[in-house]
LUMPAGU-349069 format. One record per residue: residue in one letter; x, y, z of N, C-alpha, C in turn. Coordinates in steps of 0.1 Angstrom, whole numbers, plus 2048, in hexadecimal, padded with zeros to 3 digits. Example, Ala and Ser with C-alpha at 12.3 -4.5 7.8 and 13.67 -1.06 7.14 Angstrom:
<recs>
REC   aa   n.xx   n.yy   n.zz   ca.xx   ca.yy   ca.zz   c.xx   c.yy   c.zz
REC    a    884    7C7    84E     87B     7D3     84E    884    7DF    84E
REC    s    880    7EA    847     889     7F5     847    881    800    84F
</recs>
This chain:
<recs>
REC   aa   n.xx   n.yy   n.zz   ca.xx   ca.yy   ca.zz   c.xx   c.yy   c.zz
REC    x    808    7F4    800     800     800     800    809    80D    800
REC    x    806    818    7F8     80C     825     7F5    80E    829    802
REC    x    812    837    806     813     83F     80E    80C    84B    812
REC    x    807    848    803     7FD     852     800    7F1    851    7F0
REC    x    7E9    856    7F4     7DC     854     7E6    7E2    85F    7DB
REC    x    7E5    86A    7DD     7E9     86F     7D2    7F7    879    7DD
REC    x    801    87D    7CD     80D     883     7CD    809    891    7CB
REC    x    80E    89A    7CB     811     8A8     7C2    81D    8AB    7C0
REC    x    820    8AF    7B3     82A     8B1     7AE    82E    8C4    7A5
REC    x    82D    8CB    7A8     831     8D7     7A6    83D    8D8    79F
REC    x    837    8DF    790     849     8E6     78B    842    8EA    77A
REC    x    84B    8F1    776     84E     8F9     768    850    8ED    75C
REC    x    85A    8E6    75F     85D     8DC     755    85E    8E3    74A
REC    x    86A    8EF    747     868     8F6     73D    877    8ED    737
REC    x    881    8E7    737     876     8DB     72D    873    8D1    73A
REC    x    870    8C2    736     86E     8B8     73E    87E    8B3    743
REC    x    883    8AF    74B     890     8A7     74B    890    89C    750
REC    x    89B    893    751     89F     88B     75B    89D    88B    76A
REC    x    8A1    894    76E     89F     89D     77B    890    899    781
REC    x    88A    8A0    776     87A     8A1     77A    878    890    77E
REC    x    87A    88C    771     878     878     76E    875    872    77B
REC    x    881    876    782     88B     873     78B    87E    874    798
REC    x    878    880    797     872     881     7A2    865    87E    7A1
REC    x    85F    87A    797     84F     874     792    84F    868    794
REC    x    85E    863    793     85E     852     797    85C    84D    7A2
REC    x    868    858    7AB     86A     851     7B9    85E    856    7BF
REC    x    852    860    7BE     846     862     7C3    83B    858    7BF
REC    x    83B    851    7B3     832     846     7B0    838    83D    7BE
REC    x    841    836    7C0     845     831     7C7    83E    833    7D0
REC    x    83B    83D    7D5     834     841     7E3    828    84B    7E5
REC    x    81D    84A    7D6     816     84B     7D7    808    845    7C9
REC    x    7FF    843    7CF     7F7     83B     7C1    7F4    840    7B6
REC    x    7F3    84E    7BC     7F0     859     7AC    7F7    864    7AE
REC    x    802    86A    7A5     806     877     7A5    803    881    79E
REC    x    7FD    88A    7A2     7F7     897     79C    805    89F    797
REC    x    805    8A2    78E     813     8AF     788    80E    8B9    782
REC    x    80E    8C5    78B     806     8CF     789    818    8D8    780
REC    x    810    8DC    772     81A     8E0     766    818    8F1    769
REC    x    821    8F8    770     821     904     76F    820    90C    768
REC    x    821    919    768     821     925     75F    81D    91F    751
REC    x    810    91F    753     801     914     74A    803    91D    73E
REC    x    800    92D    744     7F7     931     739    800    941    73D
REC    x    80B    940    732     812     94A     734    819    94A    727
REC    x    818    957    720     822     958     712    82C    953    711
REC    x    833    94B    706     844     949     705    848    953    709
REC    x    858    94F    70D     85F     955     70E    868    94C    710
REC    x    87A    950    711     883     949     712    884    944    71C
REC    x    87E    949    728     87F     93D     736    874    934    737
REC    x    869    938    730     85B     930     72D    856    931    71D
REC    x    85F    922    71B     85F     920     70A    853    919    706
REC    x    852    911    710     84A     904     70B    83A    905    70F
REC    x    830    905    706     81F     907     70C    81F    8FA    716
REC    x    814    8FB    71A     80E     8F1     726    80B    8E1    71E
REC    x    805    8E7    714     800     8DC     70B    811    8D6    706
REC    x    81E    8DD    706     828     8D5     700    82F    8CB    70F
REC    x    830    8D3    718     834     8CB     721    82A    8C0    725
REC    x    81C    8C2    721     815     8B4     727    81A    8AA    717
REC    x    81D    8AD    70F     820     8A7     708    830    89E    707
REC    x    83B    8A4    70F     842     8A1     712    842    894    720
REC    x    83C    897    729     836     88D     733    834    880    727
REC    x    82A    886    720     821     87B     719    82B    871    711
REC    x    834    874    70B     83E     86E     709    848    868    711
REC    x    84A    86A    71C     853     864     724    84C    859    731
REC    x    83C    860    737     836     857     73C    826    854    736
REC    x    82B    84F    72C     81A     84B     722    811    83F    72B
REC    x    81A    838    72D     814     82D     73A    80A    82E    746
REC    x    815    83B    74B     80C     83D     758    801    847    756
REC    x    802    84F    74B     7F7     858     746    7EB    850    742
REC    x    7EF    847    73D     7E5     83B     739    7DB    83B    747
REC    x    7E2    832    74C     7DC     828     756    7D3    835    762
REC    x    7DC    83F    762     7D4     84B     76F    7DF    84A    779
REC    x    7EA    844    776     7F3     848     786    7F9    855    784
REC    x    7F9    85C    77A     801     86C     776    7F6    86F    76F
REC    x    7F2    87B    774     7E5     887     774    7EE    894    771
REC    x    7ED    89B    766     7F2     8A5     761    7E4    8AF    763
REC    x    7EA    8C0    76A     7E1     8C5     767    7EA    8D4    766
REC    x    7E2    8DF    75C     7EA     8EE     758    7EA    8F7    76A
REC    x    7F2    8F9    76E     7F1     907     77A    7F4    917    773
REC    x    7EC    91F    775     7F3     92B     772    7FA    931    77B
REC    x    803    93B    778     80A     944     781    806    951    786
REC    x    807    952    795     805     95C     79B    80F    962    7A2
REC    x    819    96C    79B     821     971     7A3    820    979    7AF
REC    x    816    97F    7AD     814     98E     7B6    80B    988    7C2
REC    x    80C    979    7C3     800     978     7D3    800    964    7D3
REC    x    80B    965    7D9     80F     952     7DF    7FE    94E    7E4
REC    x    7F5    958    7E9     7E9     953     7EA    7E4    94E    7E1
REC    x    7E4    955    7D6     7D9     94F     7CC    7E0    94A    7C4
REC    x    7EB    944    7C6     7F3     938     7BE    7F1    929    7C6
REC    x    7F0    92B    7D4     7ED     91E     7DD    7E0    91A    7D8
REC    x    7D3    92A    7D9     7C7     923     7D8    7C6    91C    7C5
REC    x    7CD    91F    7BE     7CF     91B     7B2    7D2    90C    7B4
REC    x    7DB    908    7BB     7E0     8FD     7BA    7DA    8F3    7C6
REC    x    7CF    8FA    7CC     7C8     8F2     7D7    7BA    8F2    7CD
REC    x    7B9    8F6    7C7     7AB     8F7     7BD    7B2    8E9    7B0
REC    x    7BA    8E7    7B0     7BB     8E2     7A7    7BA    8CF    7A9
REC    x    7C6    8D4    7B1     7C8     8C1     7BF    7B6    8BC    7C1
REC    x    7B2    8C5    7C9     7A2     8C5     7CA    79D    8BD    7C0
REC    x    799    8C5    7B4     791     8C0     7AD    795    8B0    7A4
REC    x    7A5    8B0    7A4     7AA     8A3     79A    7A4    89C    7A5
REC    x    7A7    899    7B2     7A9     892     7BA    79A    891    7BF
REC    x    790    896    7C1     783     890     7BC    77E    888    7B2
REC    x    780    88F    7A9     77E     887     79D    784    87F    798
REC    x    78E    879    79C     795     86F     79A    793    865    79D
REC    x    790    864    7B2     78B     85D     7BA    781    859    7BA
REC    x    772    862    7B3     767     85F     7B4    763    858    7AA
REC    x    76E    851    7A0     771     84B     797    76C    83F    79D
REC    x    771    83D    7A6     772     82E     7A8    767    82B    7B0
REC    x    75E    831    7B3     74C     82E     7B6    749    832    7C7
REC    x    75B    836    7CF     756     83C     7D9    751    84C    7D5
REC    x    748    853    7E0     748     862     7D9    74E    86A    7E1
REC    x    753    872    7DE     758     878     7EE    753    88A    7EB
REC    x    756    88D    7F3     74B     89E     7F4    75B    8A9    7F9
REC    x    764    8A0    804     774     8A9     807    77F    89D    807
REC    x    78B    8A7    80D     792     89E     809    799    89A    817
REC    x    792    898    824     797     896     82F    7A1    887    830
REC    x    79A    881    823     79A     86E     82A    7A8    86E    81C
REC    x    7AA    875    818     7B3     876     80D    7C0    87A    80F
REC    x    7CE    872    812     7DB     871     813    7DF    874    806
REC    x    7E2    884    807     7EE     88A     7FC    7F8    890    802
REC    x    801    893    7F8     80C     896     7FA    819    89A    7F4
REC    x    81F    8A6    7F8     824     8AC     7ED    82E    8A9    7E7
REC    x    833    8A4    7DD     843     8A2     7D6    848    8AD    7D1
REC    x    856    8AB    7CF     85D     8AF     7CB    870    8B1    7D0
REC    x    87B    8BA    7D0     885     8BB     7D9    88A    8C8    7D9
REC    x    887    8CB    7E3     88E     8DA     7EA    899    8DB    7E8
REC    x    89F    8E2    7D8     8AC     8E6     7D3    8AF    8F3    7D4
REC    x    8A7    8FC    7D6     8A8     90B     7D6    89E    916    7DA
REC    x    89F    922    7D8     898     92C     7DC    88B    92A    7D3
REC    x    88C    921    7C3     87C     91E     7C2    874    917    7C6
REC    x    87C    90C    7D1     874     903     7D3    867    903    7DF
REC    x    86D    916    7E8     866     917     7F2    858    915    7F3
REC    x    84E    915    7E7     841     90A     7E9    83D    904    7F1
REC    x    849    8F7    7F0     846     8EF     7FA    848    8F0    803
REC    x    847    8FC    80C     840     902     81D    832    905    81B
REC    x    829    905    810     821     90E     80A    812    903    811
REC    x    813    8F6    812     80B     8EC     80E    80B    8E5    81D
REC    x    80B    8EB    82C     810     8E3     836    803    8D8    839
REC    x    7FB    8DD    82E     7EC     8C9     833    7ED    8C2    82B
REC    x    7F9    8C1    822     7FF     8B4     81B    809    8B0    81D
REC    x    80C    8A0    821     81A     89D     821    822    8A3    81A
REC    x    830    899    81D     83A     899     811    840    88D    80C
REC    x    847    890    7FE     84B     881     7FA    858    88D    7F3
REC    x    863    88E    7F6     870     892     7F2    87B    88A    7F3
REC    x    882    88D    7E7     88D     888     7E8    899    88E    7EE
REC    x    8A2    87F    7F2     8AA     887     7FB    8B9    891    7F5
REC    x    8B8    88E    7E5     8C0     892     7DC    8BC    892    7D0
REC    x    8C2    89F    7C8     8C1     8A1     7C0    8C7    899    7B6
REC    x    8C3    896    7A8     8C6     88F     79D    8CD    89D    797
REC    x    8DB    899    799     8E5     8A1     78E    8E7    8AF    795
REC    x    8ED    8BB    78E     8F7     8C4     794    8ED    8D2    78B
REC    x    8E1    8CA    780     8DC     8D4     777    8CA    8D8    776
REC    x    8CB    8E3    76A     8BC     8E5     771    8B4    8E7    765
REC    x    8A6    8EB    762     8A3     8F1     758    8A6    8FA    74F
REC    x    8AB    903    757     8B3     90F     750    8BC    907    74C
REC    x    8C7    903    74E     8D6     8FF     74C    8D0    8F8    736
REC    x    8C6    8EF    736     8C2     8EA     72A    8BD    8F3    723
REC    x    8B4    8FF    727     8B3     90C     71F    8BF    910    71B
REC    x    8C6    914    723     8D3     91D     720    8DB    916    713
REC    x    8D8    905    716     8E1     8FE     705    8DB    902    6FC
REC    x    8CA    901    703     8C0     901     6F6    8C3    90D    6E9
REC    x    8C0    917    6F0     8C1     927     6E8    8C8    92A    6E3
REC    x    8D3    922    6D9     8DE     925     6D6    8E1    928    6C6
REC    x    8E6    92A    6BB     8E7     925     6AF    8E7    91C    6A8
REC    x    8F1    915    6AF     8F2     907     6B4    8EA    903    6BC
REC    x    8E3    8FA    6BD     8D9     8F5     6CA    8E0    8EB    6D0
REC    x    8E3    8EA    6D8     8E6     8DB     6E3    8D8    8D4    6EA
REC    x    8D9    8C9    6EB     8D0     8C0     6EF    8D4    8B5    6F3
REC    x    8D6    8BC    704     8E0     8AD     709    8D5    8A4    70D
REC    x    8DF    897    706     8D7     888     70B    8DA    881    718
REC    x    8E2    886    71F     8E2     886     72D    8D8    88B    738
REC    x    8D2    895    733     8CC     89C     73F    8BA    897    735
REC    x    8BC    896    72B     8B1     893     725    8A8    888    71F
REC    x    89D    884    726     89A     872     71F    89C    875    70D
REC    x    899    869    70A     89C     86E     6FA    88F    870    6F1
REC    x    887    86E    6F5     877     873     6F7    878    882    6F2
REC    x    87D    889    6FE     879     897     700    88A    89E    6F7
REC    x    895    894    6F4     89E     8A0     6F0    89A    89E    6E4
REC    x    893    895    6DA     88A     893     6D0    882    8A0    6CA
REC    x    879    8A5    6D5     86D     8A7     6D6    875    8B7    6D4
REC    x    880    8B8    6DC     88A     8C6     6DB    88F    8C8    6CB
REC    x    893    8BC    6CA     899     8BC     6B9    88E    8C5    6B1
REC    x    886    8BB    6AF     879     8C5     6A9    874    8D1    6AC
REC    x    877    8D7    6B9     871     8E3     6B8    87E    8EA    6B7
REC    x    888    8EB    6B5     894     8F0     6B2    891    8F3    6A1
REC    x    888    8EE    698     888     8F0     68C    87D    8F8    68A
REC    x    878    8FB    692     868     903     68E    86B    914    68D
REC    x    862    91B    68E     869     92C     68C    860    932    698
REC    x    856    92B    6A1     858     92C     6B3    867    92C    6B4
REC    x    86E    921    6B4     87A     922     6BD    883    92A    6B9
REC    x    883    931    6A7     88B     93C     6A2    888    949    6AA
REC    x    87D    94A    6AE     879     957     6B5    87B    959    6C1
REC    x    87E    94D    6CB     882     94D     6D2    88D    94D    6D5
REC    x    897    945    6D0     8A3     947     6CD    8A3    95C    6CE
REC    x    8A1    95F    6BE     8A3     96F     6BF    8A1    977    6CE
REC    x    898    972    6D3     897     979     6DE    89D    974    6E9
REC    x    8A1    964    6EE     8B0     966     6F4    8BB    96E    6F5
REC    x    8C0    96F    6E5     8CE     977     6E2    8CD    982    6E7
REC    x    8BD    989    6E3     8BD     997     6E7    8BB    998    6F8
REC    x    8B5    98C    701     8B8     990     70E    8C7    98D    712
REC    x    8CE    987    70F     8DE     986     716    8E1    994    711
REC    x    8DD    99A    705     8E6     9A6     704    8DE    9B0    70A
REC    x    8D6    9AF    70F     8D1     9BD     715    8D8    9C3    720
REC    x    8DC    9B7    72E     8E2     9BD     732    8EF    9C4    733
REC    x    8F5    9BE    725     900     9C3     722    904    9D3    71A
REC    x    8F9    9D0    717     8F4     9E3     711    8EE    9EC    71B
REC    x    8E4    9E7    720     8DF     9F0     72B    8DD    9F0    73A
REC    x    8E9    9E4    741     8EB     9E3     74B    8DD    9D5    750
REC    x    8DD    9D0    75F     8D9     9C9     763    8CD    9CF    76C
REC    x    8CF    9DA    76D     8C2     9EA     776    8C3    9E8    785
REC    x    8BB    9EB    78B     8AD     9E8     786    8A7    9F5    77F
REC    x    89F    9F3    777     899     9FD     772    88B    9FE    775
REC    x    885    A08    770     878     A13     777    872    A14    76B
REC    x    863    A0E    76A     85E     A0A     75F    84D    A0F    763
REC    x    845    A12    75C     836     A19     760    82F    A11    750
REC    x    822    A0C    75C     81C     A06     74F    807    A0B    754
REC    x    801    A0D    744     7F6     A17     749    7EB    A09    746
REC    x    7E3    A0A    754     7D7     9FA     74E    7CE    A08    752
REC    x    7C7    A05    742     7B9     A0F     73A    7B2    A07    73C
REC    x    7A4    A08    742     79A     A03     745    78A    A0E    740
REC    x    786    A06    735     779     A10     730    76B    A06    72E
REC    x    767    A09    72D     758     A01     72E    758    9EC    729
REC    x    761    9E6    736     763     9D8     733    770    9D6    72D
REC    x    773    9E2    727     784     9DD     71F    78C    9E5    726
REC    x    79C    9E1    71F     7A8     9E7     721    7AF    9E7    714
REC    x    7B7    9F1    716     7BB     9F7     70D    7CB    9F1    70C
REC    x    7CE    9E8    701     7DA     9E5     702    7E3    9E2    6F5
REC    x    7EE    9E4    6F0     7F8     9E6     6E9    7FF    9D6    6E6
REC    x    802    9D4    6D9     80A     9CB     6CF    817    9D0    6CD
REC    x    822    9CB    6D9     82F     9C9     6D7    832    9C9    6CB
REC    x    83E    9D4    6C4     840     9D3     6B7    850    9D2    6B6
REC    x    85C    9CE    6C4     865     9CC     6C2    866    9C2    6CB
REC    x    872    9B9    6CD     878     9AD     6D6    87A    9B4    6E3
REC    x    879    9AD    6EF     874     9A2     6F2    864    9A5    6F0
REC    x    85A    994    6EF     850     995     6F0    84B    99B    6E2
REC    x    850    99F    6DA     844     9A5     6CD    83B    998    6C6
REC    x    82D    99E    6C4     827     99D     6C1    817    99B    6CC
REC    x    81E    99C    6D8     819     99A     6E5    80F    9A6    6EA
REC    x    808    9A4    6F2     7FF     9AF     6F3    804    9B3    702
REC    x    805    9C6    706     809     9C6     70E    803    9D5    716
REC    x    806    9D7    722     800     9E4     727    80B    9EE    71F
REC    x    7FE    9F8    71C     807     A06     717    811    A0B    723
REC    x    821    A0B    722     829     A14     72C    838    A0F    725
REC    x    843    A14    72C     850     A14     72A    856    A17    734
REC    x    864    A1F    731     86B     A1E     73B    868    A2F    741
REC    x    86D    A2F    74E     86E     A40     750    879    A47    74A
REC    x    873    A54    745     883     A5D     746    889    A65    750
REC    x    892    A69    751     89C     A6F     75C    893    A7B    761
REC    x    88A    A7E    757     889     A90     75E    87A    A8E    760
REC    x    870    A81    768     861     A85     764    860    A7B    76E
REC    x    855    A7E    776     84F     A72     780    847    A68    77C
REC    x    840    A5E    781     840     A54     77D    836    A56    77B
REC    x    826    A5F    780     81D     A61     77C    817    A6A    76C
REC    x    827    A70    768     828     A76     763    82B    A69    74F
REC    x    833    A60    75A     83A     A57     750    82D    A50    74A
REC    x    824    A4B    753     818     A42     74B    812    A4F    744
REC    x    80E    A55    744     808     A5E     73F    80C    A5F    72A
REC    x    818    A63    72F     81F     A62     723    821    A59    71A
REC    x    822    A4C    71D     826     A3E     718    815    A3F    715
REC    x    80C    A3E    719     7FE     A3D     718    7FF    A42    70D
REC    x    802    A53    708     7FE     A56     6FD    806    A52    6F7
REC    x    817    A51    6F4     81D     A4E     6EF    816    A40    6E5
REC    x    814    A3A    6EB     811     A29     6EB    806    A27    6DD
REC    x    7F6    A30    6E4     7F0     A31     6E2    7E7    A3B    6DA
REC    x    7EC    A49    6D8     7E6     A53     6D7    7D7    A56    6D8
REC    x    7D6    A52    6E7     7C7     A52     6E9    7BC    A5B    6E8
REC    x    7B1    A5C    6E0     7AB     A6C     6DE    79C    A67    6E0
REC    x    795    A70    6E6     789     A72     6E5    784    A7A    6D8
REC    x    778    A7D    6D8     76F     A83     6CE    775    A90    6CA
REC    x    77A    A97    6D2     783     AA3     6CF    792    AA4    6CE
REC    x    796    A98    6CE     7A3     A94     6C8    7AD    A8E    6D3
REC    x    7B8    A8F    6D3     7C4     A84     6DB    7C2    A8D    6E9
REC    x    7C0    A85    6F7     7BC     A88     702    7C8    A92    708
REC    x    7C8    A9C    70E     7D0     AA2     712    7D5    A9C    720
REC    x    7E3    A9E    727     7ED     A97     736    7E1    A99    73F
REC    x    7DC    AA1    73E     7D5     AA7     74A    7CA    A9F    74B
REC    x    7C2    A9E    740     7B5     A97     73F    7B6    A8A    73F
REC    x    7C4    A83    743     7C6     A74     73B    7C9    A71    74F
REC    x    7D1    A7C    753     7D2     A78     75E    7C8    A7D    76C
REC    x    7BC    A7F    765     7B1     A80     770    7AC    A75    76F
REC    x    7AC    A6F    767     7A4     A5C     76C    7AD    A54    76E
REC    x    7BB    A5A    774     7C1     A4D     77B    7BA    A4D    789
REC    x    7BB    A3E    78E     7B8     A3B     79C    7C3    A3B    7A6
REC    x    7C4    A43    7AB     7D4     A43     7B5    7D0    A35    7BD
REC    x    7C5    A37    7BF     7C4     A2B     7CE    7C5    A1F    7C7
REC    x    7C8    A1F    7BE     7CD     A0B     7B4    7D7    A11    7AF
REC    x    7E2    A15    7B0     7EF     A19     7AA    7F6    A14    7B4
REC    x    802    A04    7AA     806     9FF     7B4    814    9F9    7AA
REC    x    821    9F8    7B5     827     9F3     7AD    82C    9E3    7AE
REC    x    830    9DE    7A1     834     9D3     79E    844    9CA    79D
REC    x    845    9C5    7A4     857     9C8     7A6    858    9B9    7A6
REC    x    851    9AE    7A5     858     9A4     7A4    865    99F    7A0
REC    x    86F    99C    7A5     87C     999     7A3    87C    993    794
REC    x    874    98B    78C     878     982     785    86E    983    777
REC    x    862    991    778     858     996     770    860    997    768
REC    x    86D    99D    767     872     99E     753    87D    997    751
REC    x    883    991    747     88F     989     742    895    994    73E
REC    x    88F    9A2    740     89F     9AF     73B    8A6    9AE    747
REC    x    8A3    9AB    751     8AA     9B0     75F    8A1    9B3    766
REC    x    8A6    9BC    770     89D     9C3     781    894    9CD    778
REC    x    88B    9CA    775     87F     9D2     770    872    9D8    77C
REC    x    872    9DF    782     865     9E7     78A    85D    9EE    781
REC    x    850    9E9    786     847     9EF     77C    840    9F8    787
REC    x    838    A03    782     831     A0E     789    822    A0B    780
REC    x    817    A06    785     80F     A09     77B    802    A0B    780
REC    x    7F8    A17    778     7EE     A1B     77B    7E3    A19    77A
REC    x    7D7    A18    77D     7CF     A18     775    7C6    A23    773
REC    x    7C2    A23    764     7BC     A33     760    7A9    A2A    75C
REC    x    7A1    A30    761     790     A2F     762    78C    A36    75F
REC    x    78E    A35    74B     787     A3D     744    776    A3C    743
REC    x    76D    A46    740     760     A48     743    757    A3A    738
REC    x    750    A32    73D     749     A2A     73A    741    A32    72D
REC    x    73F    A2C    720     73B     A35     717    736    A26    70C
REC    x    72C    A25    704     72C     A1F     6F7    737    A1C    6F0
REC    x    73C    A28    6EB     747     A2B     6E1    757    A2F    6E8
REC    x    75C    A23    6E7     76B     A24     6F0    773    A2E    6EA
REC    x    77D    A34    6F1     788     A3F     6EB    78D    A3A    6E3
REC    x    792    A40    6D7     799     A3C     6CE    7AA    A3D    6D0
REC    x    7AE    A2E    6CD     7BC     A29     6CD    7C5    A2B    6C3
REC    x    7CD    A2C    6C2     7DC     A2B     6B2    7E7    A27    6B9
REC    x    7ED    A1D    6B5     7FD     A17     6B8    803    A1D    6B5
REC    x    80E    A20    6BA     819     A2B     6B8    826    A29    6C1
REC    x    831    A2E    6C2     83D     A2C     6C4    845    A1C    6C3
REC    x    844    A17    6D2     84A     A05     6CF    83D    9FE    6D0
REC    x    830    A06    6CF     823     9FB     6CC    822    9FB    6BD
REC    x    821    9ED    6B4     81A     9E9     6AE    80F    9F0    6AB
REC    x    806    9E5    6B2     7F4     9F1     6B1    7F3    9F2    6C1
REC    x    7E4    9F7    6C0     7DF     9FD     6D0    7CE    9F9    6CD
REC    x    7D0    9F4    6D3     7B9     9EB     6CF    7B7    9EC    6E4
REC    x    7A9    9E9    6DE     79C     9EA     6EB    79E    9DB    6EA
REC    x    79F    9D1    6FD     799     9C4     6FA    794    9C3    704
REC    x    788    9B9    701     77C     9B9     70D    785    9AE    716
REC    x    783    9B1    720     78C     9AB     72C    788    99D    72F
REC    x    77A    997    72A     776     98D     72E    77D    984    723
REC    x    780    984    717     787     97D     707    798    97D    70C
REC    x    7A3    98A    715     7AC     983     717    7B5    977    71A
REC    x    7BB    972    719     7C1     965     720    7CF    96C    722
REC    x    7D9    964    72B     7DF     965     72F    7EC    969    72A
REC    x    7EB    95A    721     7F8     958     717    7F9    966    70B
REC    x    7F0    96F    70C     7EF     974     6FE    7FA    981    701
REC    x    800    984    717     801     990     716    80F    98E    71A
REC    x    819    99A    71A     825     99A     71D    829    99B    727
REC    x    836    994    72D     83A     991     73A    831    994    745
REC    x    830    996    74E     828     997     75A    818    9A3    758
REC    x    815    9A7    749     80C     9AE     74A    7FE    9A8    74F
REC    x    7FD    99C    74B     7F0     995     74E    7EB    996    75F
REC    x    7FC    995    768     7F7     995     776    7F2    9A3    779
REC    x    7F7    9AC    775     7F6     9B9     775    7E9    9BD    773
REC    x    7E5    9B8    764     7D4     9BF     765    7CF    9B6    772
REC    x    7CE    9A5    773     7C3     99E     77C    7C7    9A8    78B
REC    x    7D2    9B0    78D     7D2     9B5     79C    7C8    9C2    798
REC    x    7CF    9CA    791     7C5     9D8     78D    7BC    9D7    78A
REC    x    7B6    9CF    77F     7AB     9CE     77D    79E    9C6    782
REC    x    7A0    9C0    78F     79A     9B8     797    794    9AC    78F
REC    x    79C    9AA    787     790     99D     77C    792    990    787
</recs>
């Protein structure tokens, strides 16, 4: 008899490895069903998050086809919440929950909670990302007492992004360095690539910062007003109108600007004047965003506002302009996640209460 009815298993698997293998095994071992909740679900490429949700369950699927078969490995998408470890728990306690009913009630008991239900959390406490697992103290644990090898996800990105691509069969079943081969040939991984080169060299042109960045969330009757990246990183990505600050202008000063800049926003009587653009900011939701890890340029702090333009039929009229592409209205309930750039998506769900 197991140790436990079901496992949890937490992580990125940006890509899958050995490592990971390593630790889905020795938790089958000691438990009857492992849940592997696939991180940062629903979040745009990028070079630290290359691979969709749907490629990494595909990679699993290739390496453990058996146990996906039979129900001992339950894959399910987690999104990311940087700005509130609360509602990344209740994410991941909403999720255990529901596999783990339905899974159980499979088998013709029914159950209504999960008192009578022995879980427990896998994984191995390698570093400062692993601190999670303090996160979960009404599940066991099933950890290993060592780590498989000296290397990490990153360390296989870092070969990956190259001119040359490396694809070590060492750290990689041959499944998944396969599955790499082929996407090394597609023109996703060309564009990623491009935008690797351009993050190593950023800091080398414009330092490591941190830098002081203001971004404006426009809120008008159900939509927001947002901008098409029209240079690397991220182009083609949808993003809040802002930029960086300049040396001689305050920050409230800075969104203001980037707003029109961005967008040249005008009413009926033409492009909105500083003054009038900054009486429907809300000071009392002006907040800033400093997550250590929000941009691959570096120490990026964002300052951002929100402006509550007047509820009307006919929305202000938008035009893309400077490093935006275009500038469009989108109804807030049609966004997803993946569509927006680096940390913008957490940004509106805090500002805009969605």
């Amino acid at each position: 008899m197991s140790r436990y009815d079901y496992g949890v298993f937490i992580g990125r698997f940006q890509p899958l490895h050995i490592g990971h293998e390593t630790v889905v095994r020795a938790a089958l071992e000691e438990v009857d069903t492992l849940i592997v909740l696939i991180g940062s679900a629903a979040k745009a490429r990028d070079p630290r998050n290359p691979f969709t949700y749907s490629e990494r369950a595909d990679m699993f699927g290739k390496v453990f086809k058996h146990e996906l078969a039979t129900g001992r490995l339950i894959l399910k998408p987690v999104p990311d919440h940087p700005y509130s470890d609360t509602a990344w728990c209740a994410e991941v306690q909403r999720a255990v929950n529901e596999i783990v009913l339905e899974h159980f009630n499979k088998g013709g008991v029914v159950l209504h909670g999960l008192n009578d239900i022995r879980i427990a959390l896998a994984g191995y406490g390698k570093d400062h990302t692993s601190y999670y697992l303090k996160l979960f103290p009404e599940w066991g644990n099933v950890q290993l007492t060592s780590q498989y090898g000296t290397f990490s996800s990153a360390d296989v990105r870092k070969q990956l992004f190259q001119r040359i691509p490396v694809i070590s069969s060492s750290v990689l079943s041959g499944a998944v360095a396969d599955w790499l081969n082929a996407f090394t040939l597609t023109e996703t991984f060309r564009g990623l690539l491009d935008e690797a080169e351009y993050l190593e060299a950023y800091p080398k042109e414009w330092g490591q910062g941190p830098f002081v960045t203001v971004d404006a969330v426009v809120i008008q009757s159900g939509h927001i007003l947002l901008v098409e990246r029209g240079r690397t990183p991220g182009k083609g990505l949808l993003a809040l109108p802002g930029g960086f600050l300049d040396p001689r202008e305050s920050i409230r000063d800075a969104a203001i600007r980037e707003l029109k800049e961005e967008t040249a926003i005008s009413d009926h009587r033409g492009e909105i004047p500083p003054a009038m653009l900054g009486s429907f900011i809300d000071s009392a939701k002006t907040r800033v965003f400093d997550n250590p890890g929000r941009s691959l340029r570096g120490r990026v702090i964002t300052h951002a506002f929100l402006f509550r333009l007047p509820e009307r039929r006919e929305l202000f009229s938008v035009t893309g302009g400077d490093d935006a592409r275009t500038a469009n209205w989108y109804r807030l309930g049609d966004l997803q996640p993946e569509q927006l750039f680096e940390d913008h998506w957490s940004i509106i769900d805090v500002m805009a209460d969605l």
